[in-house]
N, C-alpha and C positions, 0 to 999 in steps of 0.2 A: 358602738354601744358602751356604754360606761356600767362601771361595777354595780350602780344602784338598779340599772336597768335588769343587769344580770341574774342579780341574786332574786329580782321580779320575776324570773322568766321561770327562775326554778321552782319558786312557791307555785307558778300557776303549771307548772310540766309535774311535778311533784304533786299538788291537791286536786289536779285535773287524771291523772292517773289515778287515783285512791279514791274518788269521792264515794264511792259506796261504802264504802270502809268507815269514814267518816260520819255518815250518816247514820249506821248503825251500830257503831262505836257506842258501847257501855259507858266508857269513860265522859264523854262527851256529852248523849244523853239523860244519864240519871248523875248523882251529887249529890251532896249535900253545898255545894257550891251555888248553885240552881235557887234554892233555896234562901240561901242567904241573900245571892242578889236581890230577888223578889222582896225579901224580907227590907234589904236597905233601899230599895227604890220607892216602897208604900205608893205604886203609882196609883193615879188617878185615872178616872175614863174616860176624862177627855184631851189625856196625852198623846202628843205623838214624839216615836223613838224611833230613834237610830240604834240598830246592831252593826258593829262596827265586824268586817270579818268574820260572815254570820256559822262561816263551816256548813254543817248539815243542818241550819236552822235552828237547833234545839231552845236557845233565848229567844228569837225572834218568836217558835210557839207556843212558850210558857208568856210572853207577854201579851199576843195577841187574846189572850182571853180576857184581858183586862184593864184595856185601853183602847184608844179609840182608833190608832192607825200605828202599825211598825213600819218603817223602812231598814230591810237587812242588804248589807250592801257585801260584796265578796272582790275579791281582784281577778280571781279564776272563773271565769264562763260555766265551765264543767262542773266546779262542785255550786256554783250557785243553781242553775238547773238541776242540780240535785236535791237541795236543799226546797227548792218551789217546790218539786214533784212530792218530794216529803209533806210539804205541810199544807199542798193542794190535797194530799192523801188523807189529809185532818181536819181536812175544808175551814183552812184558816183565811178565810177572805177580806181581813185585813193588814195584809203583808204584801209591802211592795217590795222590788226584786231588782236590785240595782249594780251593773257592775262600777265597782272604786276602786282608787288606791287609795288605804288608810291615812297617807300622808297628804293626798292632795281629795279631800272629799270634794264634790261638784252639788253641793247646798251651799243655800245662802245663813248669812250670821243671823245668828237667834233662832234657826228654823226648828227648833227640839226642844223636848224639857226634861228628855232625857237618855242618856246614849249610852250603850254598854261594849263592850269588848272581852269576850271573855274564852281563855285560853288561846290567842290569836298571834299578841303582841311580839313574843319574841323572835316571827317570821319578820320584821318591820326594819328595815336599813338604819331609820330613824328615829326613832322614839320619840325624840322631842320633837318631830313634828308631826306623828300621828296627835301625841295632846295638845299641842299647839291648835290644830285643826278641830276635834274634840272640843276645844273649850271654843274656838271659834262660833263652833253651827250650835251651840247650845245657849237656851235664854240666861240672863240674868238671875241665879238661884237655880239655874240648871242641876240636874245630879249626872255624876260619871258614874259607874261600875266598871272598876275594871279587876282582872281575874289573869290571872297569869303564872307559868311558872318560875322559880328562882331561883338565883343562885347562892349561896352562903358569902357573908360578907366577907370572910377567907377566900384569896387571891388561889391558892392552889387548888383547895376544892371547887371554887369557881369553873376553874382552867377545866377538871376533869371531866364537870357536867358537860359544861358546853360544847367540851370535845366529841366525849360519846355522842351526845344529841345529834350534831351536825354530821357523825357518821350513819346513823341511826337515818337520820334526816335531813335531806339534802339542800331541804329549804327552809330550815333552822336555822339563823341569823345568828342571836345570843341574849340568854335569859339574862337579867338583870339585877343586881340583888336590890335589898329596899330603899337603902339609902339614896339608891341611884335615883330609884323610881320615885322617891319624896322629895328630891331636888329637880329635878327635870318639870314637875307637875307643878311644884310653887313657882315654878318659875315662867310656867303656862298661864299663871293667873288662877289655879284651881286649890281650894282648900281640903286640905284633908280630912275629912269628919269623922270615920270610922276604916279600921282595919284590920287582921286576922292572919294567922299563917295557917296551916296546915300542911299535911301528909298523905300522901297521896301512894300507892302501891302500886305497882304494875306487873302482869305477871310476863313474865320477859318473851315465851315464844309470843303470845300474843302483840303484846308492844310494838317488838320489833319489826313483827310482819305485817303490821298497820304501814311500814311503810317501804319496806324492803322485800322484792321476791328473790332476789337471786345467793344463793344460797352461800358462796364466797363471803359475799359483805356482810350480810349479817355472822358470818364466823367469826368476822373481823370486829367487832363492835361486840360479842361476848369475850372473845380473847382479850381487846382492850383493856374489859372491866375486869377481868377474872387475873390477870397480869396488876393489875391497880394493888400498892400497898394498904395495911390494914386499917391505914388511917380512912382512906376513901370507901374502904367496905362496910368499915364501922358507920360512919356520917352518914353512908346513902341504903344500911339494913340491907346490902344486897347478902342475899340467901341462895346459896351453891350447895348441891345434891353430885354427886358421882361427879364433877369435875367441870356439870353446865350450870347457868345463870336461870335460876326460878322466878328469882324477884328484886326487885329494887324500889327504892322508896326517893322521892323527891319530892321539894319544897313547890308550895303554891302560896302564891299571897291574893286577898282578896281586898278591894278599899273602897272606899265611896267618896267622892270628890264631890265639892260645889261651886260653881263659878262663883267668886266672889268683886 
């Protein structure tokens, strides 16, 4: 088995352990992220879309009300059977139910008009070839959404995110910062049309038990951060009470791409 298969195994042992968590997940759920997508997609009602990575459904049923077909596709069995039960729970009966791997979708080119991904991508071995694929299955004037978190274009704070993260979370690959993600996508063939950052807060027992029960590792992943110089606690607003981790804050960027 090779390393890309590897770190596959753990997003789906990883989102296949959690998927109730996910689905219920506030962060994931509600947004102003949510929002925005809708806002830059203006779809139409006789679209159909691809959720790339759908989690617990939450795009796939904010767009089912206003289009005429979604397919959300997941790599994990477990949290996509989560995510149907969710949004059969909503009687969204235009939502089809697909498992993929973001890097190798099983559509044909041009099948979309428009695909999103959102908060997914940094589980992804590849990046350039989840948009690669992305601009593939999408028409001519296609739109992308993609949403994701990030890392600052500084190589050390870089390091610190994605270190916590990947302890935090076992099948967290590595966020990206923009530059990255603005070069990878021109060079997919996608334009960039509209983009945003944001700030995002978490409140830390919560966060961390989104994906962590055993009580060890998550010490390890506050001690991490709580041991981190003032530089890293300043940048990431992490807020320390009697000696534990209350909060922390990290980057999200949000974009809209068009096939060009």
């Amino acid at each position: 088995m090779n390393h890309d298969d590897k770190l596959k195994q753990h997003v789906q042992a990883q989102f296949g352990q959690h998927a109730e968590k996910y689905v219920a997940s506030e962060t994931h759920a509600k947004g102003g992220d949510l929002d925005v997508l809708m806002s830059w997609l203006d779809p139409a009602a006789d679209w159909k879309v691809l959720d790339i990575a759908t989690g617990g459904g939450h795009v796939a049923k904010k767009l089912s009300t206003c289009v005429q077909h979604v397919v959300a596709t997941d790599l994990t069995p477990l949290m996509l059977a989560a995510a149907r039960a969710h949004l059969d729970g909503a009687s969204c009966s235009n939502v089809t139910f697909v498992i993929a791997d973001a890097e190798r979708l099983p559509f044909l080119d041009a099948s979309f008009d428009a695909v999103t991904c959102r908060i997914a991508a940094h589980h992804f071995p590849h990046p350039e070839l989840f948009l690669m694929e992305a601009a593939r299955v999408l028409r001519l004037g296609g739109k992308l959404v993609l949403i994701d978190n990030i890392v600052p274009e500084d190589a050390a704070l870089g390091t610190f995110m994605n270190t916590f993260e990947a302890m935090r979370d076992f099948s967290h690959v590595r966020c990206l910062p923009v530059s990255e993600w603005q070069a990878l996508a021109a060079a997919a063939g996608l334009h960039l049309e509209q983009s945003q950052s944001a700030r995002k807060t978490h409140k830390f027992p919560d966060w961390v038990r989104r994906t962590l029960d055993d009580a060890e590792q998550i010490e390890r992943v506050e001690r991490y951060i709580l041991e981190a110089g003032p530089n890293m606690h300043n940048y990431f607003s992490v807020q320390i009470d009697h000696g534990a981790v209350q909060s922390l804050e990290i980057d999200d960027w949000r974009a809209l791409f068009r096939k060009s």
